[in-house]
KESEBA-688264 format. One line per field, with one value per residue (C-alpha): x, z, y; residue in three letters. Coordinates in pm, 1 decimal, decimal comma, m for minus. Layout:
u = [X; ...]
w = [Z; ...]
v = [Y; ...]
code = [ala; ...]
***
This chain:
u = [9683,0; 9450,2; 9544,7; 9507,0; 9146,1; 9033,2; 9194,2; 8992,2; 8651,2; 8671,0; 8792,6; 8408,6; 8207,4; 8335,8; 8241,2; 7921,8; 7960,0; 7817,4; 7972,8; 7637,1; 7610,0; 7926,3; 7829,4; 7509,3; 7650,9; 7917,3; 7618,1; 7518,8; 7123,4; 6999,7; 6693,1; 6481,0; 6333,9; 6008,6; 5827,4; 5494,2; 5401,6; 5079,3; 5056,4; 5085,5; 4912,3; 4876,7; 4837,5; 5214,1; 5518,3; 5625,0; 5974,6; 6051,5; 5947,3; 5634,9; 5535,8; 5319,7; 5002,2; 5009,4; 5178,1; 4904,4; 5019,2; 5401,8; 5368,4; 5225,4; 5519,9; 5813,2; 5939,6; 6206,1; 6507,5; 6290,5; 6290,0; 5979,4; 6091,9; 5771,0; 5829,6; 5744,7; 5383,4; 5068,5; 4903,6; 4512,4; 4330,2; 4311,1; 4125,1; 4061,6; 4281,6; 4146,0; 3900,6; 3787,3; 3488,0; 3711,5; 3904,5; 3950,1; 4299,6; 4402,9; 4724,2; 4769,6; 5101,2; 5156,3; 5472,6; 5812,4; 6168,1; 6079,4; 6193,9; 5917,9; 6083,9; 6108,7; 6301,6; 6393,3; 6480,0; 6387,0; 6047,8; 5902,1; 5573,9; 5264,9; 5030,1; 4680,3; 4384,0; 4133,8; 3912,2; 3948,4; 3583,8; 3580,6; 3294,1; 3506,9; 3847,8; 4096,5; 4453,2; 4618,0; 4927,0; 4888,4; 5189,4; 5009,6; 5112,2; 5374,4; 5516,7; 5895,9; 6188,0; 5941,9; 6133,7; 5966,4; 6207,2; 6144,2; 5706,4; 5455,1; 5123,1; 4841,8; 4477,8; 4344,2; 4034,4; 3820,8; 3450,4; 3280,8; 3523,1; 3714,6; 4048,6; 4253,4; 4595,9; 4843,2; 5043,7; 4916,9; 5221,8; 5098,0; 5460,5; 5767,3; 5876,5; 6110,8; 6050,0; 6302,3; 6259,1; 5865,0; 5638,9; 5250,0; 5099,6; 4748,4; 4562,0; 4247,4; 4470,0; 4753,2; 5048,1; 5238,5; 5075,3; 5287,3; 5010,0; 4955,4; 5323,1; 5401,8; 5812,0; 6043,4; 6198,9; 6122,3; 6407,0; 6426,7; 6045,6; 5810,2; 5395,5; 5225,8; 4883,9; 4666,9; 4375,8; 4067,9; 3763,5; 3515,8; 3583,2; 3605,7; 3857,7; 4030,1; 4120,0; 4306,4; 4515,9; 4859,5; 5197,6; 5370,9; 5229,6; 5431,4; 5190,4; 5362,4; 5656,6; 5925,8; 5998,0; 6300,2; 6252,4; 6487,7; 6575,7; 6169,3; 5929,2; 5571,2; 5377,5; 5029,3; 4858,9; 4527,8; 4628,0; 4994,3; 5326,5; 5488,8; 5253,9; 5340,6; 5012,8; 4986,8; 5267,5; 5401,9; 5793,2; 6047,3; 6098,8; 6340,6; 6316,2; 6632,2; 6703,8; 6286,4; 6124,9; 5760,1; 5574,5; 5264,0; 5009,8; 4735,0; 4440,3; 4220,3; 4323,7; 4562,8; 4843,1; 5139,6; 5452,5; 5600,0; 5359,2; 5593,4; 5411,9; 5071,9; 4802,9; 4451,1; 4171,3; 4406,1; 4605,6; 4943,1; 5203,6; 5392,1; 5686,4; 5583,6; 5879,0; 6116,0; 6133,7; 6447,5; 6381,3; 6724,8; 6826,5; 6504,4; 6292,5; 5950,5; 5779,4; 5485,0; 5218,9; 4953,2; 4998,5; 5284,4; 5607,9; 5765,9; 5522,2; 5519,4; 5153,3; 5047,3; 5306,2; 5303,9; 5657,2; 5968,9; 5848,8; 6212,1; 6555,3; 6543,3; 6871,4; 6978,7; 6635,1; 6489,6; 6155,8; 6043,8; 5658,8; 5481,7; 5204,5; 5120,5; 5479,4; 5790,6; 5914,4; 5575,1; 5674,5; 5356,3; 5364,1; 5124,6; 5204,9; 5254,2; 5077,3; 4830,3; 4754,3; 4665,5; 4668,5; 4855,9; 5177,0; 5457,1; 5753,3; 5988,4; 6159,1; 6204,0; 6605,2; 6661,2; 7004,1; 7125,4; 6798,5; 6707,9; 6411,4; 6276,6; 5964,9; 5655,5; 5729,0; 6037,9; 5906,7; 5596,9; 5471,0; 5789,0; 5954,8; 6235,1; 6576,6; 6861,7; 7053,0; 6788,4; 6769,7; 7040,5; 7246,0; 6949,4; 6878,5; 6628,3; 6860,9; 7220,3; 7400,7; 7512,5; 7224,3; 6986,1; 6775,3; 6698,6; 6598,5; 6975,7; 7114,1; 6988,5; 7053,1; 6658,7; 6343,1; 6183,8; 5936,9; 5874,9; 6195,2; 6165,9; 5935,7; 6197,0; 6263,1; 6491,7; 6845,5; 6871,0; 6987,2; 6701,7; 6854,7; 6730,7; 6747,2; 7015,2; 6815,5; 6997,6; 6629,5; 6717,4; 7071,9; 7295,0; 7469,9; 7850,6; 7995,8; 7630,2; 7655,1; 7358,3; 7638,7; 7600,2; 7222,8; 6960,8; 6968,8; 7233,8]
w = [m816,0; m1057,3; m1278,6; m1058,3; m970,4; m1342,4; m1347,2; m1051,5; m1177,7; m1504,5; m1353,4; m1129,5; m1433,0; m1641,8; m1315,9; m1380,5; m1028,6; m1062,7; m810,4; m693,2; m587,3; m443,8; m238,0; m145,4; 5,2; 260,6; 461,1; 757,5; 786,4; 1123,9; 1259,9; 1502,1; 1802,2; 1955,2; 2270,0; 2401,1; 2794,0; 3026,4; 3065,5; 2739,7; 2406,4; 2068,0; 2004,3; 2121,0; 1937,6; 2026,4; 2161,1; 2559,5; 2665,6; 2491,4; 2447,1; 2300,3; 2421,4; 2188,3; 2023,5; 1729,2; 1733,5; 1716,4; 1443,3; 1229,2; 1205,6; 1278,1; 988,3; 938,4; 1165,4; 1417,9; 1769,7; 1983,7; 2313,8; 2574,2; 2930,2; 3257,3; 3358,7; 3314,2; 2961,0; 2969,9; 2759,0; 2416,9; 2087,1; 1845,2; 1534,6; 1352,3; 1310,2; 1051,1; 1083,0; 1358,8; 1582,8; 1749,8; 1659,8; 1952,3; 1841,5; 1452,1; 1338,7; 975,8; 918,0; 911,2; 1067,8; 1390,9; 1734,9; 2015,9; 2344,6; 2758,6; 2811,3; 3158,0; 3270,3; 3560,4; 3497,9; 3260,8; 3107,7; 3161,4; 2863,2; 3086,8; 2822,2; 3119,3; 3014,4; 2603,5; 2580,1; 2394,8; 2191,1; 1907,9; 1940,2; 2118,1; 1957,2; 2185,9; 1947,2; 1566,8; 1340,8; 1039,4; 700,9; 485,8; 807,9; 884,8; 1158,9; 1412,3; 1766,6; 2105,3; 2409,3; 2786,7; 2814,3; 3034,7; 2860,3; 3115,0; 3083,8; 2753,8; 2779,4; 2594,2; 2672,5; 2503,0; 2202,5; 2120,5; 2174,8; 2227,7; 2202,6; 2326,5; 2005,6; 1719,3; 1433,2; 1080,1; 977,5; 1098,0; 1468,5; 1720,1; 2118,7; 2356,3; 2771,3; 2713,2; 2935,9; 2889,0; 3229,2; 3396,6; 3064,2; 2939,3; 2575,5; 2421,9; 2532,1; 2166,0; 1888,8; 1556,4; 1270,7; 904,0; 747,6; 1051,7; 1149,2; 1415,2; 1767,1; 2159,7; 2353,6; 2767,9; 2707,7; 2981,1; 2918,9; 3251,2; 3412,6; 3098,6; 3130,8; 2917,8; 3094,0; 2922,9; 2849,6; 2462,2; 2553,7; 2839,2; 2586,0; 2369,2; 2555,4; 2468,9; 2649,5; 2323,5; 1965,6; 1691,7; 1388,1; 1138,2; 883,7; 1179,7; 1504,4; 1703,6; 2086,6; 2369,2; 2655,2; 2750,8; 2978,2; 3007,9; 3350,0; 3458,9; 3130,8; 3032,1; 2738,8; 2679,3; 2715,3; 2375,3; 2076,9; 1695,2; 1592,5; 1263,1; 1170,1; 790,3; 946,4; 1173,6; 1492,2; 1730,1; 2105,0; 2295,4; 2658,2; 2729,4; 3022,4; 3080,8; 3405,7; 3622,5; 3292,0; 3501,6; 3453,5; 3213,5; 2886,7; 2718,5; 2972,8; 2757,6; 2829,6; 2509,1; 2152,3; 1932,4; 1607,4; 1450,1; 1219,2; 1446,0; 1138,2; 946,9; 596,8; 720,0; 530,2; 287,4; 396,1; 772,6; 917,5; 1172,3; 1474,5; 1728,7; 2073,8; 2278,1; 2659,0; 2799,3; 3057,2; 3118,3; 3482,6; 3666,6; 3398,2; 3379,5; 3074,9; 2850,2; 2918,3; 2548,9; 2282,5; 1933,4; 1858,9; 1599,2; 1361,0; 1050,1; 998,9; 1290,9; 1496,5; 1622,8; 1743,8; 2118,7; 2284,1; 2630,7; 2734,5; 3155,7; 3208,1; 3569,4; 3686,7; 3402,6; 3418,5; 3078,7; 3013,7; 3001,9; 2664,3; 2437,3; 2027,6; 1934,8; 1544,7; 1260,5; 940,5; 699,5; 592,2; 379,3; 631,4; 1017,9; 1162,0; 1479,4; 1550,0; 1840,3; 1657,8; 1464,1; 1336,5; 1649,8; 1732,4; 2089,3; 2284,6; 2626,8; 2753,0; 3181,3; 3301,0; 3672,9; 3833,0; 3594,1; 3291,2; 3109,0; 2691,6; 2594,8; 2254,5; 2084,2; 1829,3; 1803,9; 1669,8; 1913,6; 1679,7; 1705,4; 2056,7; 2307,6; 2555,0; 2728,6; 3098,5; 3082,6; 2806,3; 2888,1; 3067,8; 3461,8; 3520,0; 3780,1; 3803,6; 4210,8; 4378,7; 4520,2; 4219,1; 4193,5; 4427,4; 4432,3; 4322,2; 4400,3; 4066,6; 4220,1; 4167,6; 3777,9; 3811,1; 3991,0; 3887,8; 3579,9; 3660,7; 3606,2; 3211,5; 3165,6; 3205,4; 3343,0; 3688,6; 3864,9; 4032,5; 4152,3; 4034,0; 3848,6; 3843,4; 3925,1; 4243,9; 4232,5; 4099,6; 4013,4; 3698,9; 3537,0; 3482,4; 3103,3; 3050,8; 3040,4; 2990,8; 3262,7]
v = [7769,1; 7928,3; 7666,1; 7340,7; 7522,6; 7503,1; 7143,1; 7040,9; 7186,8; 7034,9; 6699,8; 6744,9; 6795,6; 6519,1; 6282,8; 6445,9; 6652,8; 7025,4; 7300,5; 7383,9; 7038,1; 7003,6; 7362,1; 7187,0; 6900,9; 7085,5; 7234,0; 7098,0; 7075,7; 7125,6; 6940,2; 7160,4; 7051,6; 7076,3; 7103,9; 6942,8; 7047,2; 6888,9; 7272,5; 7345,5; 7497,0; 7395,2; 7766,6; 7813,6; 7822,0; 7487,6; 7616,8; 7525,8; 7838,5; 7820,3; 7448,4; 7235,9; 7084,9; 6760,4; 6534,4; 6618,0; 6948,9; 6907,6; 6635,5; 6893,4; 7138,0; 6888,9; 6676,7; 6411,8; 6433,4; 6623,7; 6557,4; 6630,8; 6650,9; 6548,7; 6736,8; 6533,8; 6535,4; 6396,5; 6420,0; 6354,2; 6577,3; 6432,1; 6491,9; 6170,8; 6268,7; 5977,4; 5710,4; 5465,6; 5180,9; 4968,7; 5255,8; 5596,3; 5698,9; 5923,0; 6028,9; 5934,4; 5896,0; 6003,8; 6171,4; 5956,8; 6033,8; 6181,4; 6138,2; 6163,6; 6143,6; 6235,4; 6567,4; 6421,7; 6033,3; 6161,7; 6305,8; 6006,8; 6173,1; 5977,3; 5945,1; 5873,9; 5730,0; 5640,1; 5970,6; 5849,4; 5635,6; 5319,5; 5336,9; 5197,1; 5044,2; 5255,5; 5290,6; 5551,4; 5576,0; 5473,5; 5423,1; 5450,2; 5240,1; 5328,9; 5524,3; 5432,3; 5529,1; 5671,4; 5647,0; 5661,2; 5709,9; 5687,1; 5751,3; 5549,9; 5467,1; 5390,3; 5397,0; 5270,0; 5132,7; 4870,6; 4871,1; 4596,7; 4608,3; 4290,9; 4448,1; 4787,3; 4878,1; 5183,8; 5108,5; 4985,7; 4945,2; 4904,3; 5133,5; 5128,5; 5258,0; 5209,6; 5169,5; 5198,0; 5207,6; 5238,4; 5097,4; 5032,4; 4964,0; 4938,1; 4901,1; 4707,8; 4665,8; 4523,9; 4700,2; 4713,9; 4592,2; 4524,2; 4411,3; 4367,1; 4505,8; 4672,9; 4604,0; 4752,1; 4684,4; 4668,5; 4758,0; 4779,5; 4801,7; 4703,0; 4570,9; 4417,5; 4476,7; 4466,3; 4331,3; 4304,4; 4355,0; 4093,6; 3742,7; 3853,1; 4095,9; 3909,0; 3685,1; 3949,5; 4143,7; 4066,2; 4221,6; 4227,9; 4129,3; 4074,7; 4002,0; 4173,4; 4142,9; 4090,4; 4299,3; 4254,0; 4217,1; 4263,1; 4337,9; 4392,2; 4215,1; 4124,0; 4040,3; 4006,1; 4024,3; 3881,3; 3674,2; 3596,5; 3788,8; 3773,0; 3643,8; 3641,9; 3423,2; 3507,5; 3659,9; 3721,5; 3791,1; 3626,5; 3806,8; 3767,1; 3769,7; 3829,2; 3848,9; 3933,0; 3798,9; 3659,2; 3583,8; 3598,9; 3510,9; 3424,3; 3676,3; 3410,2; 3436,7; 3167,6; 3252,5; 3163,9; 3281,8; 3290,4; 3182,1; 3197,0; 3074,0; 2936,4; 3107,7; 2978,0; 2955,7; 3204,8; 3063,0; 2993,0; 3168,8; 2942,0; 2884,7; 2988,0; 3223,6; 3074,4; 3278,5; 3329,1; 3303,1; 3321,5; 3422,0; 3442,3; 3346,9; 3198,8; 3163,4; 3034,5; 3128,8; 2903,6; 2759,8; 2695,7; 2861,6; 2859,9; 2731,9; 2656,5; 2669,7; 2454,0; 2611,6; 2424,0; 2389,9; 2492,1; 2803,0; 2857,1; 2811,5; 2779,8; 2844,2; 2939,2; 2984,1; 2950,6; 2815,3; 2782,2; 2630,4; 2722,4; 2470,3; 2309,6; 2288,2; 2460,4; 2391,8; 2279,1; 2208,8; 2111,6; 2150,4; 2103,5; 1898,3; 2182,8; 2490,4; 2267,1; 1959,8; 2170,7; 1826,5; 1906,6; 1616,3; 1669,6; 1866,3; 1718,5; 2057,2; 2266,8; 2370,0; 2328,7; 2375,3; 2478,6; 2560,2; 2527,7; 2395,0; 2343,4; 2244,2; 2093,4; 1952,0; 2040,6; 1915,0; 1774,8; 1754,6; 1669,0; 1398,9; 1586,7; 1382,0; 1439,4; 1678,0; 1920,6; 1883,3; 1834,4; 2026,2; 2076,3; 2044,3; 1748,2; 1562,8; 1568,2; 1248,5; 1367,7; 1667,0; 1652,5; 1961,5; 2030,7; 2366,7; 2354,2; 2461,9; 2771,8; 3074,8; 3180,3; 3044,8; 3441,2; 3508,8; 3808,1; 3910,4; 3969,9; 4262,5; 4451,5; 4842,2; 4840,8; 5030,3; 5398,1; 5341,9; 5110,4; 4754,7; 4468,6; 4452,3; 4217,8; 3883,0; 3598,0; 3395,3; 3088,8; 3177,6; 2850,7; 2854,5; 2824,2; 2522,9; 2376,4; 2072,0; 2330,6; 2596,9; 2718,9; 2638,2; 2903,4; 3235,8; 3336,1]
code = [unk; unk; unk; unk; unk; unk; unk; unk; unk; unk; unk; unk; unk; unk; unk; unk; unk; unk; unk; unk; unk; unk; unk; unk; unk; unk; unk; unk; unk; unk; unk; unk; unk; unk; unk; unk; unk; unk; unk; unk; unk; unk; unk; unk; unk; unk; unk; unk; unk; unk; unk; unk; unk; unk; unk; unk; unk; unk; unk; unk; unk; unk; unk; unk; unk; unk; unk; unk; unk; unk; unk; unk; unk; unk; unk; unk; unk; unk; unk; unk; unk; unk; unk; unk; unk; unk; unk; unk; unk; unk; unk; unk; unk; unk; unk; unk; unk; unk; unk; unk; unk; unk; unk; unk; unk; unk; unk; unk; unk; unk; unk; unk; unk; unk; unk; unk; unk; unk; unk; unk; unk; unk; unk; unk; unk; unk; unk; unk; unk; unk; unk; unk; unk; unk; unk; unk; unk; unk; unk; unk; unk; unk; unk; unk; unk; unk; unk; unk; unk; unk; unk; unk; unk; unk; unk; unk; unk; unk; unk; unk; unk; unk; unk; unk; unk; unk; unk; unk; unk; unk; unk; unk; unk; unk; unk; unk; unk; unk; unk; unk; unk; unk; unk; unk; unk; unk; unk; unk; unk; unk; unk; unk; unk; unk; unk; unk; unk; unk; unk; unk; unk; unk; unk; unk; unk; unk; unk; unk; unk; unk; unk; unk; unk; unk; unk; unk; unk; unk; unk; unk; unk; unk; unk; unk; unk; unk; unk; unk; unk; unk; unk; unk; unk; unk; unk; unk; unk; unk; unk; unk; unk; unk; unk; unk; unk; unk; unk; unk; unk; unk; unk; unk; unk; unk; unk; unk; unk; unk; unk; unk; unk; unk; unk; unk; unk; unk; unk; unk; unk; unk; unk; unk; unk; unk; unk; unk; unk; unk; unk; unk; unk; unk; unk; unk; unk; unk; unk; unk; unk; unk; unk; unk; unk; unk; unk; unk; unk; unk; unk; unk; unk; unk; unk; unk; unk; unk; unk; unk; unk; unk; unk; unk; unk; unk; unk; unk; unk; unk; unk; unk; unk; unk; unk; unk; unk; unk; unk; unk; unk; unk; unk; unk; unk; unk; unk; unk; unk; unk; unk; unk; unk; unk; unk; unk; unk; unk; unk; unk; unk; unk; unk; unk; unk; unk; unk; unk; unk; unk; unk; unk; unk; unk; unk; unk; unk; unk; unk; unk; unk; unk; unk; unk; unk; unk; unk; unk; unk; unk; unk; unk; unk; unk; unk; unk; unk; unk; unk; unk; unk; unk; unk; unk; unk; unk; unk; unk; unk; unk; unk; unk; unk; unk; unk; unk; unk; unk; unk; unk; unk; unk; unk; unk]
***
């Protein structure tokens, strides 16, 4: 035995492998937790028994592979922990790897901004750059105001961070807000009833915005905001948008259901990124349900996709020439199959050949598209509560009735 040891040890350091190393590797490393409390102190020890008072606070002694478990409550006494010439920083994200989530599903903690004044921009959570794997699980955000500021946001991404069942209601701001490198993914996330509160502001305030180097979306849905639902204007990534729902755009802004593209006055990136958009669905916002936005060159693949009354369009590929010419022309690049539309105008803006787009409701030999084939045409139906894990909810809106030729288009 003695002997096969020796063998064994030498056979380690010729592959360069050290015994301390080898020691070093069996151990287990433990992440600790932490605890934040509305009735807490940031004078405590951060344990359960003795929590927390912010998120400030806990971010200070956790590091990566921490959790910071948030109790159930109401949190609305808050410090700025940053600012620069633009924005207040309420809670400033700095440190990478750690996990900032509910104790409870059943006692969702409610971060309330309403007393946080917006003499600058407000961004209530701030993922700073150069910030990665930062996870938020199961928290409202409500509150966030704007003042005479062009925009606010509850999360503004400029690292890396993760959302999932997050919701960002009753705001005057963007709900999440990926921008400059910022990457990362929405799941079972919710955004609806944020509204700016001037015309400048109106205008900007976004459900979702993915302006970034690529964010993954699904599962998440955006009502009742004052500019559009989803919106990647701008952005230096693809992103992907997956089973995510948008309806009720109708508080002034631009109203789109989905903008999925286009750089405004900004350079267009060179090639511009092609976006997925797949399994969702687009209702009665007042104007475009899916859009490509002037983006010079294809702004997606469209597939399986429901649009319903949306009332510039359902399905608008309006395209520009190329990132050097902005003259705008109908689309000649867009990928469109199996999508559903009903009620307004299915495509407009489009020179699309067949082979980009067929299989689709208003383009396939036998298919006539009446409010019998579908078992509701109930919008209000989308902003049902999500199921106890977080999934959609079930709705039978825009879902094809039994033995109906639309069977296999759109998103169910």
């Amino acid at each position: 035995m003695k002997h096969f040891s020796k063998k064994l040890f030498l056979f380690f350091m010729l592959l360069g492998i050290s015994l301390t190393s080898i020691l070093i590797s069996s151990k287990t490393v433990h992440a600790a937790n932490y605890y934040i409390a509305p009735y807490g102190n940031d004078d405590n020890l951060g344990t359960f028994a003795s929590p927390f008072e912010s998120i400030t606070q806990a971010q200070t002694v956790a590091s990566y592979g921490d959790t910071v478990y948030i109790l159930g409550g109401s949190y609305n006494n808050f410090k700025i922990a940053a600012s620069d010439s633009n924005y207040n920083y309420v809670n400033n994200i700095t440190k990478s790897g750690i996990t900032y989530r509910a104790y409870s599903s059943t006692n969702v903690p409610i971060f309330d901004f309403s007393k946080v004044p917006a003499t600058k921009r407000v961004a209530a959570f701030h993922i700073a750059p150069g910030v990665s794997k930062v996870t938020f699980l199961s928290i409202q955000v409500t509150g966030v105001q704007v003042g005479n500021q062009k925009q606010s946001e509850c999360f503004r991404v400029e690292g890396n961070a993760t959302f999932n069942q997050v919701a960002c209601h009753d705001n005057a701001a963007n709900g999440f807000y990926f921008v400059n490198h910022g990457t990362g993914s929405c799941i079972k996330c919710d955004s609806y009833n944020n509204i700016g509160t001037t015309s400048y502001s109106i205008g900007n305030t976004d459900g979702f915005g993915a302006h970034g180097d690529g964010v993954t979306f699904q599962y998440c849905r955006a009502w009742n905001d004052s500019d559009d639902g989803f919106d990647c204007l701008t952005s230096r990534g693809s992103n992907t948008f997956d089973h995510c729902w948008a309806f009720n755009m109708r508080a002034g802004g631009d109203s789109n259901g989905f903008k999925i593209g286009g750089y405004a006055s900004g350079t267009p990136f060179n090639p511009a990124p092609v976006h997925t958009v797949k399994y969702c669905i687009s209702a009665d916002n007042n104007a475009h349900g899916f859009y490509a936005n002037h983006q010079p060159g294809q702004a997606a693949t469209w597939t399986y996709n429901t649009a319903y009354n949306n009332r510039l369009g359902n399905f608008d590929m309006l395209e520009r020439v190329s990132p050097d010419d902005p003259t705008d022309i109908p689309g000649t690049r867009e990928i469109l199959h199996y999508n559903l539309a009903y009620s307004g105008i299915s495509l407009k803006d489009s020179n699309l050949p067949y082979a980009n787009a067929n299989n689709n409701s208003w383009n396939t030999d036998g298919i006539t598209v009446s409010a019998s084939d579908f078992q509701s045409l109930d919008v209000n139906e989308l902003s049902k509560s999500r199921t106890a894990n977080g999934n959609l909810p079930d709705i039978t809106f825009m879902r094809p009735v039994s033995g109906s030729d639309i069977s296999g288009l759109g998103c169910f």
